[in-house]
C-alpha positions as CSV (number, residue, x, y, z in Angstrom):
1,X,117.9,228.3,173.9
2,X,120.1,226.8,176.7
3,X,121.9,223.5,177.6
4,X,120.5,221.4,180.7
5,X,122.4,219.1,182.4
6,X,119.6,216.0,183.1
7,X,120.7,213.3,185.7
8,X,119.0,210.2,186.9
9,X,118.4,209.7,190.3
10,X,118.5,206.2,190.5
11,X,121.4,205.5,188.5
12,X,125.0,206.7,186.8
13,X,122.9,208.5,184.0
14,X,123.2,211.8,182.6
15,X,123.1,213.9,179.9
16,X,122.7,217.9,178.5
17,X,119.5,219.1,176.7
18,X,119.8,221.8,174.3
19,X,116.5,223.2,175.4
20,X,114.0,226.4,174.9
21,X,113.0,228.2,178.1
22,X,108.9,228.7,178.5
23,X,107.0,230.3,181.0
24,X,104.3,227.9,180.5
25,X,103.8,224.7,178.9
26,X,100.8,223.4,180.1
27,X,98.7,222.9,183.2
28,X,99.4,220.6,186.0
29,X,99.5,216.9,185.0
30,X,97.5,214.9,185.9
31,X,94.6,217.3,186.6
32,X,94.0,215.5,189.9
33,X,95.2,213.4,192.5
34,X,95.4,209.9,191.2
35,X,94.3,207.4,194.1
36,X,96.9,204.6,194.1
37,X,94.5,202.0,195.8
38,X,94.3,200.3,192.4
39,X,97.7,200.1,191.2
40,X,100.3,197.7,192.7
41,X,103.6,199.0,191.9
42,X,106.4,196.4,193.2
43,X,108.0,198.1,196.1
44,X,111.7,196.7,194.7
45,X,111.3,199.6,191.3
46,X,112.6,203.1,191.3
47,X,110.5,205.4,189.6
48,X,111.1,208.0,187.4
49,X,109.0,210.0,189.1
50,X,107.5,209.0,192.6
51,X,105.5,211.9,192.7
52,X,103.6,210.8,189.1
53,X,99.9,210.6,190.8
54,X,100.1,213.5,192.2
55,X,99.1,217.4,190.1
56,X,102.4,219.1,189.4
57,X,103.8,221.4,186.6
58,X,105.6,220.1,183.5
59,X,109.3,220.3,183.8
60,X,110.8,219.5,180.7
61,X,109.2,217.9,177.3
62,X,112.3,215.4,176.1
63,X,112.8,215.4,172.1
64,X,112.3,212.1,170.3
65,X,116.2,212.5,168.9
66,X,116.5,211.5,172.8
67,X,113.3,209.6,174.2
68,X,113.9,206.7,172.2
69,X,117.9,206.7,173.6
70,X,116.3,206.6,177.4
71,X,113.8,203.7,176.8
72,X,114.7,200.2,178.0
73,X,113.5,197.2,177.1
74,X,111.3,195.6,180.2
75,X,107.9,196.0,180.2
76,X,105.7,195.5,183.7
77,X,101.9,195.0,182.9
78,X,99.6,195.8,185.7
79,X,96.7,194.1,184.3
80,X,94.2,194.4,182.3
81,X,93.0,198.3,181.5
82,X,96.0,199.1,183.8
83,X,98.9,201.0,183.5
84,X,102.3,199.7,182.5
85,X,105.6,200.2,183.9
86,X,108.5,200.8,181.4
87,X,111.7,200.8,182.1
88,X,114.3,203.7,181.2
89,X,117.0,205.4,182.5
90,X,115.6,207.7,184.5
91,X,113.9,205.3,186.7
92,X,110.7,203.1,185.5
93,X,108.0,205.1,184.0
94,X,104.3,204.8,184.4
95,X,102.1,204.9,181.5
96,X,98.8,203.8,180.2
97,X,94.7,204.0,181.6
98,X,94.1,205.4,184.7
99,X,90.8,205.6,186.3
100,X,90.3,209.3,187.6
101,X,86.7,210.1,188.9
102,X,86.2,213.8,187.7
103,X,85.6,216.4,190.8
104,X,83.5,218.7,188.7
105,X,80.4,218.0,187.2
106,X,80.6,219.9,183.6
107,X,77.5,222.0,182.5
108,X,77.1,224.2,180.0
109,X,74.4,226.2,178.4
110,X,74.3,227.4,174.4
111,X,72.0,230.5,173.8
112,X,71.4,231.5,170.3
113,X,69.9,234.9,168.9
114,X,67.9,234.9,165.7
């Protein structure tokens, strides 16, 4: 277990994490690129994370005994079966449906001996 300091970089916010160390949490989120073509995010928000549409690795998983401290209380619909932008003190955060075309068509075959 160690202690990370957490900061956000769009305002006065910060923190430390008592935190376990993994080599590996889980694979790149989301699995692919999102295409943004869809989602109008206003131009005047900071996010969280800018990066969010785009495959990276998980960073840090935050507690619940400090999620709930980091959670404002505005609330950005994008419509209808669209994400929606909450704000926090990181930055805004972007959660909720996201339509992502898979690359990969999935196949599989079962074979059974009797």
């Amino acid at each position: 277990m160690c202690c990370v300091p957490i900061k956000s970089l769009n305002e006065t916010f910060n923190t430390n994490l008592f935190c376990f160390v993994l080599p590996h949490i889980t694979d790149e989120v989301p699995s692919q690129e999102i295409p943004l073509n869809d989602i109008k995010i206003p131009s005047n928000l900071c996010l969280a994370d800018p990066r969010f549409h785009t495959p990276s690795s998980v960073d840090l998983i935050i507690g619940a005994d400090v999620f709930w401290d980091l959670l404002g209380v505005r609330k950005i619909s994008l419509g209808n079966g669209k994400p929606v932008l909450i704000e926090s003190r990181l930055g805004w955060l972007v959660s909720g449906p996201l339509l992502i075309m898979a690359k990969y068509r999935i196949r599989f075959l079962t074979l059974s001996r009797f």
